[in-house]
C-alpha positions in Angstrom: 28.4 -49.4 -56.2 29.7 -45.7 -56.2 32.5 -44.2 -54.0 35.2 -41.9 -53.2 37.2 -44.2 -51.0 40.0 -45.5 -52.5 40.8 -47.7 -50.0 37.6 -49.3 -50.3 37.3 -49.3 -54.2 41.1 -51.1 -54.1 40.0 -53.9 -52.0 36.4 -54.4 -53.1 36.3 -54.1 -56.9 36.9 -56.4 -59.5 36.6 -53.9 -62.1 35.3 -50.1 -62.8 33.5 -47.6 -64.7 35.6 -44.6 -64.7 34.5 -41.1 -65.5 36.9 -39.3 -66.7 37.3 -35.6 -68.1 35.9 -34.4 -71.1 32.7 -36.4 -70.6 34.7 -39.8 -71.1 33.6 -43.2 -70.0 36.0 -45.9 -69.4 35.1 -49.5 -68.5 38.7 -50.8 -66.7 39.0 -54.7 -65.9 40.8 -54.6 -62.1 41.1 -52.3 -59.2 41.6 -49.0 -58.3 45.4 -48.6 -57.8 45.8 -50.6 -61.5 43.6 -48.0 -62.9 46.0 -45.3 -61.4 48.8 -47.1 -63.0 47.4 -47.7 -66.5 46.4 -43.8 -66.3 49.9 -42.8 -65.4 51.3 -45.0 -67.9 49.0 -43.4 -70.6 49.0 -39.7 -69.4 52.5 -39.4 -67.7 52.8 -36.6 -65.0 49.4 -35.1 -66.2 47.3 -38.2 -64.5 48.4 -35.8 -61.5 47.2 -32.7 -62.5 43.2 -31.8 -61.6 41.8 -30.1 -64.6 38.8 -27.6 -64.4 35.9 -29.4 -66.5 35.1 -26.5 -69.2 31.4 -26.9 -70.2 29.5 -26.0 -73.8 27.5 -23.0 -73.7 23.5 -23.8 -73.7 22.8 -21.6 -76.0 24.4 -19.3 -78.6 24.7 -15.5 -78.1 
């Protein structure tokens, strides 16, 4: 299942496929609010900070 709502995701999933920046994929055993706390335990103040995604050029001038 895919969605935006948190207060959905906390309540209904067991565990989560997070897509995280820099084209990172992390499976995470629980729900969303212990995924918010095991990223602000592993990134500190930053987990709060968006960040602009910054793609690879397609080609090369």
């Amino acid at each position: 299942m895919i969605s935006h709502d948190r207060w959905f995701l906390d309540r209904i999933a067991t565990h989560m496929l997070a897509f995280e920046g820099d084209s990172k994929v992390r499976w995470f055993d629980g729900n969303y609010a212990e995924y918010e706390e095991y990223r602000h335990k592993e990134l500190g103040a930053e987990a709060d900070r968006p960040h602009r995604i910054r793609y690879r050029p397609l080609t090369r001038a």
